[in-house]
C-alpha positions as CSV (number, residue, x, y, z in Angstrom):
1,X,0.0,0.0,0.0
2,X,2.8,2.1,0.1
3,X,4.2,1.7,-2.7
4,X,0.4,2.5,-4.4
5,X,0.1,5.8,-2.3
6,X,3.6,7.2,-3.4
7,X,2.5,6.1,-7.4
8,X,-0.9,7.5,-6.5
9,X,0.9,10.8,-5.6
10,X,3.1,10.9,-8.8
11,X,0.0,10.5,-10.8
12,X,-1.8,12.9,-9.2
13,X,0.9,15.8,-9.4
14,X,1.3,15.2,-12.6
15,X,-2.0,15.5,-13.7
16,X,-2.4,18.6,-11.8
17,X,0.4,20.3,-13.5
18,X,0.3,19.3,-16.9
19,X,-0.7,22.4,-18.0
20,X,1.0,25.1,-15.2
21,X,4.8,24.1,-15.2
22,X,7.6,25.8,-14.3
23,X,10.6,26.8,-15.5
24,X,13.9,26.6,-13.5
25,X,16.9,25.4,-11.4
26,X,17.8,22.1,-13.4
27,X,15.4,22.9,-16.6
28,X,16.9,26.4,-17.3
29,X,20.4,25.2,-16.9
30,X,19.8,22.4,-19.8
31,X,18.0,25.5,-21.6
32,X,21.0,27.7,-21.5
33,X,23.6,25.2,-22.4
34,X,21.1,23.6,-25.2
35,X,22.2,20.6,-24.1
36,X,19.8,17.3,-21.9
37,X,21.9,14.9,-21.0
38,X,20.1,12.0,-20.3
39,X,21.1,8.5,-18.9
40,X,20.0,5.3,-20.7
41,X,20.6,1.6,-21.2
42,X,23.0,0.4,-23.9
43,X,22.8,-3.5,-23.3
44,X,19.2,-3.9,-22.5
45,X,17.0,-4.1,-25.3
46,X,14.2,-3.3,-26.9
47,X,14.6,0.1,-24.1
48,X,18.5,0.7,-24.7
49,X,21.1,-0.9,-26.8
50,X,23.7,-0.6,-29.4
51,X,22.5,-0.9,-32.8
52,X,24.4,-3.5,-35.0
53,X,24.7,-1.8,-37.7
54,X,24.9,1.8,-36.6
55,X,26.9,1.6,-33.6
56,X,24.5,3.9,-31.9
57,X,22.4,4.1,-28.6
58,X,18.6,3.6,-30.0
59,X,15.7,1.9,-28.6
60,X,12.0,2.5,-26.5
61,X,13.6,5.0,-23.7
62,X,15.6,6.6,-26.4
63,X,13.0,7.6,-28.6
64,X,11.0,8.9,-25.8
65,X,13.8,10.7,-24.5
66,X,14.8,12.1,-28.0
67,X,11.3,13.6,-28.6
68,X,11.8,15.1,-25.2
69,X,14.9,16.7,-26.0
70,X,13.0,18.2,-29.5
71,X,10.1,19.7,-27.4
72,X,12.8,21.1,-25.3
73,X,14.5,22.6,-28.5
74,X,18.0,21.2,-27.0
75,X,20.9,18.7,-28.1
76,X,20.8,14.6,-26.5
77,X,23.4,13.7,-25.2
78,X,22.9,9.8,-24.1
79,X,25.4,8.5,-21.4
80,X,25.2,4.4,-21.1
81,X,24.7,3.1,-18.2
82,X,24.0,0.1,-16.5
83,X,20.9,-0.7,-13.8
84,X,23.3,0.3,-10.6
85,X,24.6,3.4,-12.2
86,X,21.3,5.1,-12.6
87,X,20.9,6.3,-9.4
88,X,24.8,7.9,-9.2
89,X,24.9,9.4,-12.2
90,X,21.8,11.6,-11.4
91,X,23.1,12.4,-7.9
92,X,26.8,13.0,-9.3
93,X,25.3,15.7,-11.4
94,X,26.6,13.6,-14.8
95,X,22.8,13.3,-15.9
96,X,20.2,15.2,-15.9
97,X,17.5,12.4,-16.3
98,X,17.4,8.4,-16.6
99,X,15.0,6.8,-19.0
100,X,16.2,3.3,-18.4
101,X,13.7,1.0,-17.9
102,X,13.2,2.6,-14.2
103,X,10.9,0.9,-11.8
104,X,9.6,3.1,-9.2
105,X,10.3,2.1,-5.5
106,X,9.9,3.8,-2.2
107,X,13.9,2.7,-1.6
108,X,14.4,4.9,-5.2
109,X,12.0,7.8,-4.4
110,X,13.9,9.0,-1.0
111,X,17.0,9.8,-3.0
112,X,15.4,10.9,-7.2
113,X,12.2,12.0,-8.2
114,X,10.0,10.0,-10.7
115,X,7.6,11.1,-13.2
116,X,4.3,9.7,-13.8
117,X,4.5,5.8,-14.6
118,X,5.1,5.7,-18.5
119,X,5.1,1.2,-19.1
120,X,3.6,-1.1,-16.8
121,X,5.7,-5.0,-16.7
122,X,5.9,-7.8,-14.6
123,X,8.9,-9.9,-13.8
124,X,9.1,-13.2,-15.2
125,X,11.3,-15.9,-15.8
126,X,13.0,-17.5,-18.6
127,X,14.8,-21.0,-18.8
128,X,14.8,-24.6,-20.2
129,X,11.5,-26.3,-20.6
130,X,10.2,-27.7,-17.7
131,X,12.9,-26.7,-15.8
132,X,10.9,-23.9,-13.6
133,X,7.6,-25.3,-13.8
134,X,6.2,-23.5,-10.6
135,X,7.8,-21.1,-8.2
136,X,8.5,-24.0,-5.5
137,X,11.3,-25.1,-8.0
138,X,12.9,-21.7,-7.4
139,X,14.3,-23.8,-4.2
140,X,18.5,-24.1,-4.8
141,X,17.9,-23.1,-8.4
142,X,20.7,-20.6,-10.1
143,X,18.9,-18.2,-11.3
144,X,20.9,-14.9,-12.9
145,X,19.8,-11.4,-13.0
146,X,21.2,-7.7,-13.1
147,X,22.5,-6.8,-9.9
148,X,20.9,-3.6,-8.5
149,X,17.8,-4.0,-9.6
150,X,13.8,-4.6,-8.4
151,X,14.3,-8.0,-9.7
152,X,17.4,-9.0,-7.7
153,X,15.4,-7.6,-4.7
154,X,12.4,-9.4,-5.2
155,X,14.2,-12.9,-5.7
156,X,16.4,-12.1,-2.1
157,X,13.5,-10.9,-0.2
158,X,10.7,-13.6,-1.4
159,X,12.7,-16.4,-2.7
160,X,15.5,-16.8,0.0
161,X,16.7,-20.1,-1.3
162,X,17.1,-19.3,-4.9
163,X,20.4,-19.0,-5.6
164,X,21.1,-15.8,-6.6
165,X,23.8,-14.8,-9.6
166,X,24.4,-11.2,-10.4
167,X,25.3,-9.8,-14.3
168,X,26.2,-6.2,-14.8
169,X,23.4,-6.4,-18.0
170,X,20.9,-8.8,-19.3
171,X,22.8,-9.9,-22.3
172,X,25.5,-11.3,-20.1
173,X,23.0,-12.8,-17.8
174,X,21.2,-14.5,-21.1
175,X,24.8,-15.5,-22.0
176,X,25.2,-17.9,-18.5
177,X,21.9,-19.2,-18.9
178,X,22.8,-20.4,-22.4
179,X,26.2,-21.6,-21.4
180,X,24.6,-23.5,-18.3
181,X,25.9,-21.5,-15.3
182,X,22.8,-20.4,-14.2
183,X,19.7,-22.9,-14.9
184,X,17.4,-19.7,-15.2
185,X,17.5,-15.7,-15.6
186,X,14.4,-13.0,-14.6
187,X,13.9,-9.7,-16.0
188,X,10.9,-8.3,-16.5
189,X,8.9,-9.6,-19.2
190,X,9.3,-7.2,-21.6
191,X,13.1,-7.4,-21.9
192,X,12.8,-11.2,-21.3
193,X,10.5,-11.7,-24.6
194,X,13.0,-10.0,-26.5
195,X,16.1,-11.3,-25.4
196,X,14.2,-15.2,-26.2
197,X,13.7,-13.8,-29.7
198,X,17.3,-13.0,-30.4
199,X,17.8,-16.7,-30.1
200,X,18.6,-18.7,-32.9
201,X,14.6,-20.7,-33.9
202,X,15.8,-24.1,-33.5
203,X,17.9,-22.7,-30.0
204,X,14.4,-20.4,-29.0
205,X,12.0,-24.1,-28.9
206,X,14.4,-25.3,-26.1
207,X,13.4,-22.2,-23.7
208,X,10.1,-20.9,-22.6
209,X,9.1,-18.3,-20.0
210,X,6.9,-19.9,-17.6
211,X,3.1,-18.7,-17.0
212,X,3.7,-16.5,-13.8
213,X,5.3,-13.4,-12.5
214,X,6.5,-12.5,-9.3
215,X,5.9,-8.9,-9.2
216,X,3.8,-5.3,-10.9
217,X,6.4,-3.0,-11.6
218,X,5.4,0.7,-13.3
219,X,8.7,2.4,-15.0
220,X,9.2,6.3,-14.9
221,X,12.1,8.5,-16.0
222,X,13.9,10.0,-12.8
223,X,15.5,13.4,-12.3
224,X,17.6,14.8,-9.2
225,X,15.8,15.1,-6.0
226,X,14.0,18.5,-5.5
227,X,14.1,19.7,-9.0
228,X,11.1,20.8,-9.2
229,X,10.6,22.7,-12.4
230,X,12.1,19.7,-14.6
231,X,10.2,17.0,-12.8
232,X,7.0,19.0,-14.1
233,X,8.1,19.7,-17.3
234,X,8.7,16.0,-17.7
235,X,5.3,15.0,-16.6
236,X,3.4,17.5,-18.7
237,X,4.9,15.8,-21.8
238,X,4.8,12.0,-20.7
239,X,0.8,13.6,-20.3
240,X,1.0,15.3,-24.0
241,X,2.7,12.2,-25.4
242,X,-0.1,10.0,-24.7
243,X,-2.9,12.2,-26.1
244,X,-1.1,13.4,-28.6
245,X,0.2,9.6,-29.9
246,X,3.3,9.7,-29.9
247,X,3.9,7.5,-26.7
248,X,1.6,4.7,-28.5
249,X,3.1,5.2,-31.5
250,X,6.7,4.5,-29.7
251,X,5.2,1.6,-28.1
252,X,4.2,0.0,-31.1
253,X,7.5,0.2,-32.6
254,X,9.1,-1.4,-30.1
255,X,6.6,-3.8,-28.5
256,X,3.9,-4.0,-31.2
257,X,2.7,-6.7,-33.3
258,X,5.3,-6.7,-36.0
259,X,7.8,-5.8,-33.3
260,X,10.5,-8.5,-32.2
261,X,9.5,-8.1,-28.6
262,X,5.0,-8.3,-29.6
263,X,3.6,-7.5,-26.1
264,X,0.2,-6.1,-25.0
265,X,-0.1,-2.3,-23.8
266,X,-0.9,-2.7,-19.9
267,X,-0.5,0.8,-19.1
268,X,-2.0,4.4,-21.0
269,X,0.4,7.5,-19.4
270,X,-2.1,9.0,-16.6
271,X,-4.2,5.7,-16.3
272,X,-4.7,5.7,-12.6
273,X,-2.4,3.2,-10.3
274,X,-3.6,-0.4,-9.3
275,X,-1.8,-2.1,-6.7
């Protein structure tokens, strides 16, 4: 319940702001230098990774944070980062926002502020067929994930006798579960559905993801604690972007039918917060 009071509350704010927000502190520094640096996956597809054949950052968060940056009338500038760097590089000062698959906590929320909830996954699990047929076989199983995130917290706190094994990013962790040092990974299912598709077909039959999830997790971009004036200016877009289309649109290319990740839409930007 507290979690759904402190999304309640970012929901709320943002709606009552979308149309009064203010400019300054953080926002008219990126203004003046022209410049919004934002921080965002490079290893975690479909929201941040390389692109094969361009060598460049590109993906869900990146688009989103692109058209930011053009309603701004500033430069991106993306800084990779990994799910435990998130956090320093906003309260370094390196950053000025994360869209990186972000899921909003009351841990995360003392130290950054998050926008309204923009994506709405659950975390899920991926391995061998009929290896992980019901939670119970969690019991001593290896199971991989990115260390310093919701689903490495989840597994430790609900799942004590899982055997934990942290990656730095999710390729790496689909990398031991293919190898056979881990005999499972989580994610959430979004990044999970896409990393299975990268598989090689006759390699992708041997793995499924189970019919469960451990967890409701709502993503929002984050910005330094106490800056007010961007946190609003953030929101009242993420508001625009959904009636406006874009934010579908962006969805759709990522995670729509024809996508390689084809996921239902569980969450509309100001759709109000279930628990």
């Amino acid at each position: 319940m507290k979690l759904y009071r402190l999304l309640a509350a970012i929901l709320a704010t943002a709606t009552a702001l979308a149309a009064t927000a203010a400019w300054a502190d953080r926002l008219d520094d990126i203004k003046k230098s022209g410049v919004l640096r934002v921080a965002a996956f490079d290893g975690n597809p479909p929201f941040g990774f390389i692109d094969p054949e361009t060598k460049k950052q590109t993906g869900h968060d990146i688009d989103l944070a692109r058209a930011y940056a053009k309603q701004l009338g500033v430069e991106l500038k993306l800084i990779p980062t990994n799910p435990a760097n998130r956090i320093p590089l906003l309260t370094s000062g390196k950053a000025d926002v994360v869209f990186a698959s972000f899921t909003i906590t009351d841990e995360r929320a003392k130290v950054v502020d998050f926008t309204t909830p923009y994506f709405l996954v659950g975390q899920v699990f991926l391995a061998k067929k009929g290896v992980l047929s019901s939670l119970d076989k969690l019991k001593g199983l290896r199971v991989g994930t990115e260390k310093g995130t919701t689903m490495e917290a989840n597994l430790r706190k609900n799942y004590p006798d899982a055997r934990v094994v942290l990656y730095d990013d999710s390729p790496l962790a689909l990398a031991a579960l293919r190898n056979g040092n881990v005999q499972a990974i989580t994610n959430d299912g979004v990044k999970l559905t896409a990393q299975w598709n990268t598989l090689p077909e006759a390699e992708r039959a041997d793995y499924e993801i189970p019919n469960f999830t451990v967890s409701k997790e709502y993503l929002g971009a984050a910005v330094p604690k106490g800056e007010k004036a961007l946190l609003d200016s953030l929101n009242s877009w993420l508001l625009a972007s959904e009636a406006d289309g874009l934010a579908l649109n962006t969805y759709n290319k990522w995670f729509g039918p024809d996508s390689r990740a084809p996921l239902p839409r569980l969450l509309k930007i100001g759709d109000p917060v279930v628990p």
